[in-house]
MDAnalysis code that builds the backbone (N, CA, C; Angstrom):
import MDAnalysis as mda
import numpy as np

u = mda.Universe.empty(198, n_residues=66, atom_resindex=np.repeat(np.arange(66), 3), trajectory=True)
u.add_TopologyAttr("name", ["N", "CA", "C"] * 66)
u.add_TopologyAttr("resid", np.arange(1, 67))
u.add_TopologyAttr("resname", ["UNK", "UNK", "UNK", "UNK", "UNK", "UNK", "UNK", "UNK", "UNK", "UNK", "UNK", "UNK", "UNK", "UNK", "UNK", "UNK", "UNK", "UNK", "UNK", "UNK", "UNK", "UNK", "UNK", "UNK", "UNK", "UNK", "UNK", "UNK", "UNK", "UNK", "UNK", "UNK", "UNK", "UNK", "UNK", "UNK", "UNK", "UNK", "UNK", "UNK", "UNK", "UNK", "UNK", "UNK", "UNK", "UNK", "UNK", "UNK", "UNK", "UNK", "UNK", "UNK", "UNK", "UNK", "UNK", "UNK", "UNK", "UNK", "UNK", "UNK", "UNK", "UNK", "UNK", "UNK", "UNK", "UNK"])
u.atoms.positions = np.array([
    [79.581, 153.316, 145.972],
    [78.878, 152.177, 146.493],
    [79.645, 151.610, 147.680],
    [79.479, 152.257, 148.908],
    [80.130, 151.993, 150.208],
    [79.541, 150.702, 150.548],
    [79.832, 149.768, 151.177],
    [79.436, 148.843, 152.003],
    [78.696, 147.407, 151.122],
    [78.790, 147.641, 149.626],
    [77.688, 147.077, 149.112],
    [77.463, 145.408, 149.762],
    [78.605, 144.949, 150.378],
    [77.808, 143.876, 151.054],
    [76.859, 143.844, 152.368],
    [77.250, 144.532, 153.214],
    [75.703, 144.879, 153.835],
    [75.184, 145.349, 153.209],
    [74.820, 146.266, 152.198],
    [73.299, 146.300, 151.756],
    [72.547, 145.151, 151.247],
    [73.638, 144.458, 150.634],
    [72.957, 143.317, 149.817],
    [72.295, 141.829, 151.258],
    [73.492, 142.175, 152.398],
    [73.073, 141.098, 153.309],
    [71.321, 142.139, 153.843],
    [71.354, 143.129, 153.961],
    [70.034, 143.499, 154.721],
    [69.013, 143.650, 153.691],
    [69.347, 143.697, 152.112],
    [68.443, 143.129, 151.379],
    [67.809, 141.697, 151.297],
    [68.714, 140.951, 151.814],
    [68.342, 140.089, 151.532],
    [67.425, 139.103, 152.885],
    [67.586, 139.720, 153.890],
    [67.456, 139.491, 155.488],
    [65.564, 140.381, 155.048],
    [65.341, 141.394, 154.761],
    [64.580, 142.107, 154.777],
    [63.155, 141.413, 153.720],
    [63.918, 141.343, 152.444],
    [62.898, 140.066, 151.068],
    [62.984, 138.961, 152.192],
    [63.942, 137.864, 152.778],
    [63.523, 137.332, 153.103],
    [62.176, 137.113, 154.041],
    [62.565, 138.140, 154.886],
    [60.685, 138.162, 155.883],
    [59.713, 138.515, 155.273],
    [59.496, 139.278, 153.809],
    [58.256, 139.828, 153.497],
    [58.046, 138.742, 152.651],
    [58.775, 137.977, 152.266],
    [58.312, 136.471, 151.334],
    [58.157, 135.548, 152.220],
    [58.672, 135.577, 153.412],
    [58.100, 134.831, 154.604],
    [56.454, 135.281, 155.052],
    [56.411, 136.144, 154.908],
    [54.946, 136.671, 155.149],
    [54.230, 136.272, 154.545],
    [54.591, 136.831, 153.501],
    [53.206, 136.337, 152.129],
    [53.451, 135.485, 151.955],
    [54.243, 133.876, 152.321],
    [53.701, 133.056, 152.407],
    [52.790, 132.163, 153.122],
    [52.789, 132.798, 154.483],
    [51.713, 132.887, 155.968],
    [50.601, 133.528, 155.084],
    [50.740, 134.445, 154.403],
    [49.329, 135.012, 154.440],
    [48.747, 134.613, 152.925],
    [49.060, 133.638, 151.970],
    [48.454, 133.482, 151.030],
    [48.268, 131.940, 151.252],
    [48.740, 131.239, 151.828],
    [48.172, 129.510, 152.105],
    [47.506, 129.709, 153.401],
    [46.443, 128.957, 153.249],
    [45.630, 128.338, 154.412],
    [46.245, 127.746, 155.635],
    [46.745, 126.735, 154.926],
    [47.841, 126.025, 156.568],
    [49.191, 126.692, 156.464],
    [49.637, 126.149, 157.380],
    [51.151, 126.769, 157.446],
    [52.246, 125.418, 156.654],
    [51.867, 123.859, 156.621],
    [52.721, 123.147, 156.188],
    [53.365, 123.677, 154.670],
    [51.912, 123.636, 153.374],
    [52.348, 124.356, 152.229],
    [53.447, 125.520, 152.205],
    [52.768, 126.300, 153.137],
    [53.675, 127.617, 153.625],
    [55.059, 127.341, 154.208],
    [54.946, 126.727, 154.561],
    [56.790, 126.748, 154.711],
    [57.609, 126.024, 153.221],
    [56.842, 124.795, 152.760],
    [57.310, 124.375, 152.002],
    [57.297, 125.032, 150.681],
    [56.817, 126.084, 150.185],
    [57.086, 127.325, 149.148],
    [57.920, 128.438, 149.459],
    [58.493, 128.298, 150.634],
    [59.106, 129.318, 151.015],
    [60.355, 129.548, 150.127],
    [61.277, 128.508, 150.117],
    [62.421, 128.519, 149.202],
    [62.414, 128.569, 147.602],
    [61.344, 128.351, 146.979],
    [60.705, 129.119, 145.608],
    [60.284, 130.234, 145.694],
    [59.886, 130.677, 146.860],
    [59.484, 132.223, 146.631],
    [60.431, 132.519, 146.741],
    [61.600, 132.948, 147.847],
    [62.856, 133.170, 147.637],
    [63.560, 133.283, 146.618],
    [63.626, 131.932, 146.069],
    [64.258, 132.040, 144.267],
    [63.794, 133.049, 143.673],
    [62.607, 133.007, 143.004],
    [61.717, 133.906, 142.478],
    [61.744, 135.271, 142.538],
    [61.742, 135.433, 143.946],
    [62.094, 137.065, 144.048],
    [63.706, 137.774, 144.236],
    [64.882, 136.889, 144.622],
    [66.018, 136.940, 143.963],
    [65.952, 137.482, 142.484],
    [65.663, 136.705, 141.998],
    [65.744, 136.503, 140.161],
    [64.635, 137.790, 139.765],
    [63.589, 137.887, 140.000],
    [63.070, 138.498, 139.802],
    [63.940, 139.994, 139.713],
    [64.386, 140.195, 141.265],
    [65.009, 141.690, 141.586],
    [66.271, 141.261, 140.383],
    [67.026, 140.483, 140.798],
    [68.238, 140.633, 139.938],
    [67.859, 141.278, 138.412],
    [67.049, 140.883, 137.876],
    [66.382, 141.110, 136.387],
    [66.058, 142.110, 136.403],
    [65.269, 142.645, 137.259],
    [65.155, 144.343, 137.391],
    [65.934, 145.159, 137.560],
    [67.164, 145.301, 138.606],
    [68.160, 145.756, 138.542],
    [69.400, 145.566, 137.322],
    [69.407, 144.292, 136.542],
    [70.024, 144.327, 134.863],
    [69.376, 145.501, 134.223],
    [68.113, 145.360, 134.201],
    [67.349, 146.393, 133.486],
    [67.437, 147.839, 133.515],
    [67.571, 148.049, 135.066],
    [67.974, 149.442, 135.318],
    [69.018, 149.737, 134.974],
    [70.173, 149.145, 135.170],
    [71.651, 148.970, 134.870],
    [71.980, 149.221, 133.163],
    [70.657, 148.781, 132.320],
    [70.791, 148.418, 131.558],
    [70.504, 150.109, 130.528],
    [69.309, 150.385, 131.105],
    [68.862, 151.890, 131.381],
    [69.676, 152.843, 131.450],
    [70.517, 152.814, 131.903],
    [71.268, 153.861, 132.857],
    [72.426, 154.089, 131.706],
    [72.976, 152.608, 130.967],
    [73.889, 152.905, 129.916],
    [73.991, 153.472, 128.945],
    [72.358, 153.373, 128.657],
    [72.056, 153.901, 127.366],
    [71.058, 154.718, 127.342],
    [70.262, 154.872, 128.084],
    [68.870, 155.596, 127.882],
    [69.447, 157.128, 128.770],
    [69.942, 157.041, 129.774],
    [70.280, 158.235, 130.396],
    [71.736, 158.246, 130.820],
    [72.098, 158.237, 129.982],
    [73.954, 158.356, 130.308],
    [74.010, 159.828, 129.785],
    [74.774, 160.193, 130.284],
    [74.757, 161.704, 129.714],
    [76.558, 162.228, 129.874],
    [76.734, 162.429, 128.809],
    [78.283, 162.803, 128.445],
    [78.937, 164.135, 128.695],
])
């Protein structure tokens, strides 16, 4: 795992614009839309983090191979 802090900074540079998006593209005005922006953020942080436990979680036991 070379570099893992740039990946995690261009992960996070990268979720940030596509949750920037879909928040342009699921509210009508743009005021709401900015102001959900930092819950979607949360949300999909937590979200990924939880998925990646899971995989992590996977990996220990379901396909570890000795």
């Amino acid at each position: 795992m070379n570099d893992i802090g740039i990946h995690l900074l261009l992960f996070a540079v990268i979720g940030a614009g596509i949750m920037t998006m879909a928040a342009f593209y699921s509210e009508p005005v743009d005021s709401p839309a900015l102001r959900s922006i930092p819950r979607r953020l949360v949300v999909f942080a937590i979200g990924c983090g939880i998925l990646a436990a899971l995989m992590i979680l996977a990996e220990y036991t379901v396909a570890s191979v000795n």
